[in-house]
C-alpha positions in Angstrom: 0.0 0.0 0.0 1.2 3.1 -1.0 2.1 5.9 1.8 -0.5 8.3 1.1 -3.1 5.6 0.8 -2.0 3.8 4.1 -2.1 7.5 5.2 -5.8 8.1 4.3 -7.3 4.5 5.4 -6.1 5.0 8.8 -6.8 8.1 9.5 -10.1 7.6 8.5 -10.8 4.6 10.4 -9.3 6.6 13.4 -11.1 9.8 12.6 -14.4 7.8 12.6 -14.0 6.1 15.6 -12.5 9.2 17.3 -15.9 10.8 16.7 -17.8 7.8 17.0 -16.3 8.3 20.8 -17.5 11.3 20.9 -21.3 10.7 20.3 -21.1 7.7 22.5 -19.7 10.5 25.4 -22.4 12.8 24.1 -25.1 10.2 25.0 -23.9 9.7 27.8 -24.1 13.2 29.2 -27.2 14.1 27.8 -29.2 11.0 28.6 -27.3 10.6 31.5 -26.0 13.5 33.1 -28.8 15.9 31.3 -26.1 17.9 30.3 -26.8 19.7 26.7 -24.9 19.2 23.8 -24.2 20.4 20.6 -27.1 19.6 17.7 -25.4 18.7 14.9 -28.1 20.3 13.1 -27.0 23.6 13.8 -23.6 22.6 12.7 -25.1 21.7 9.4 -27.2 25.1 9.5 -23.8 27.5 10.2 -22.3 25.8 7.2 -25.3 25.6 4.9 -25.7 29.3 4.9 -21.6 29.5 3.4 -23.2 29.3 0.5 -24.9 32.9 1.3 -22.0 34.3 2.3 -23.6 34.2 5.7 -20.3 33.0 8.3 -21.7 34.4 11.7 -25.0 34.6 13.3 -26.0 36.5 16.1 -27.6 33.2 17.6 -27.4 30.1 15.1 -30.2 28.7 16.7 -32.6 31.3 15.3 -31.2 31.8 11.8 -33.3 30.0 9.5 -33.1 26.6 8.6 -31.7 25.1 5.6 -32.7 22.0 3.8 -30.8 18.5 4.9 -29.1 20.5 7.8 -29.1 17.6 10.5 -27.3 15.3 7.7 -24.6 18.1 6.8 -23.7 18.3 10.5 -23.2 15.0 10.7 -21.3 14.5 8.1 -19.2 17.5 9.0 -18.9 16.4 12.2 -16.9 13.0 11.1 -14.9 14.6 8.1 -14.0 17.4 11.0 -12.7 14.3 12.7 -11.0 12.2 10.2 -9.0 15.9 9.1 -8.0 16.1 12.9 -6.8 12.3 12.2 -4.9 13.2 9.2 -3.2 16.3 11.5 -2.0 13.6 13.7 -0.8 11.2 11.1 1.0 14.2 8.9 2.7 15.5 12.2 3.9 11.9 13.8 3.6 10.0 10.9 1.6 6.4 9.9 4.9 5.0 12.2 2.9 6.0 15.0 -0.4 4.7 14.1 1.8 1.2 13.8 3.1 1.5 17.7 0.5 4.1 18.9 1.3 6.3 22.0 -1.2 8.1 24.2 0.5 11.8 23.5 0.2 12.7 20.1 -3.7 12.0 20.0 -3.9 13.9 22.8 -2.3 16.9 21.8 -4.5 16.7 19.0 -7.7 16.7 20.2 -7.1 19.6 23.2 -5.2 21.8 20.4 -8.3 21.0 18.1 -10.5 23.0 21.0 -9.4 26.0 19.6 -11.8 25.7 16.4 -14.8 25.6 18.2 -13.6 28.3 21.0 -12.4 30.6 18.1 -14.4 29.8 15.3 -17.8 28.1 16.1 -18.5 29.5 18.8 -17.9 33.2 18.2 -20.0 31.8 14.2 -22.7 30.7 16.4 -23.3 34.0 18.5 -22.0 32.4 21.5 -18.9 34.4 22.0 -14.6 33.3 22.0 -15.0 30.1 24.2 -18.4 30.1 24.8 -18.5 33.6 26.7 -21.4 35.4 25.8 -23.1 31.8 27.4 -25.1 32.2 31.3 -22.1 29.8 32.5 -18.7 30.0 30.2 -16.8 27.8 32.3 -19.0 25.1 32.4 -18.7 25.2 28.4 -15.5 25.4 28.1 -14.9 22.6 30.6 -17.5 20.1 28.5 -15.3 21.2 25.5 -11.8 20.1 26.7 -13.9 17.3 28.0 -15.6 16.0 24.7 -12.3 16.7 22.9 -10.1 14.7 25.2 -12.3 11.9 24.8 -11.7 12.2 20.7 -8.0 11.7 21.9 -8.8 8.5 23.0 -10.9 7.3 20.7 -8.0 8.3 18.3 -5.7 6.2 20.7 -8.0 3.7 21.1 -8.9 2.9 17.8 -5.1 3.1 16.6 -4.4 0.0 18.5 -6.5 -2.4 16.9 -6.3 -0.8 13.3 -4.7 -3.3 11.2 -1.3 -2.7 10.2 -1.1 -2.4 6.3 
């Protein structure tokens, strides 16, 4: 298998499962816990109105909706995660996903907080980190949370991809 193809088959498989770990931990805490998390809906909703020019809302949740928006999310959300994936694999190379260590994912995933806290969230009407939100900390806290958990999914699922 060639390099960039051994490249791109694993970190898709780990991408996937690294956000694949992050549903199941979203489950968990909603259904669970009651604690809120993030519709993938309105994911699909902020990036379905790129095509207005439309980048930031004063409160995503009110801008109007747009056709197939819970299935773009969704499939944002896991390309957002296989491209984190590939970060890891460029930076530390397919070597690593052979004789995985717990670091490198996990450097990742907490330096990958910074595109909701800097992006998304200020899109979305919700401020830099989530601080135009009643309780800031409590977002920012579920963030490096849900994100650390895509670390080890990415871990995780690195030790039992095949080697190729």
């Amino acid at each position: 298998m060639t390099d960039l193809l051994e490249l791109a088959f694993i970190g898709g498989v780990i991408g996937v499962a690294g956000s694949a770990a992050i549903d199941i931990w979203s489950l968990v805490l909603r259904r669970g816990f009651h604690i809120p998390t993030l519709d993938y809906a309105l994911l699909g909703r902020w990036i379905g109105h790129f095509k207005h020019g439309r980048f930031a809302h004063p409160k995503i949740a009110a801008a109007s909706p747009v056709a197939g928006e819970r299935a773009l999310g969704w499939i944002a959300h896991y390309a957002i995660g296989v491209a984190f994936a590939l970060t890891l694999l460029v930076i530390w190379g397919t070597d690593w996903a052979h004789s995985p260590t717990i670091l490198p994912p996990m450097l990742v995933s907490l330096g990958s907080v910074v595109a909701p806290w800097f992006v998304m969230q200020p899109a979305f009407g919700a401020g830099i980190a989530g601080s135009r939100t009643p309780h800031p900390w409590h977002g920012r806290l579920r963030n490096l949370g849900t994100h650390a958990v895509f670390g080890l999914g990415l871990y995780a699922s690195a030790l039992v991809v095949p080697a190729v």
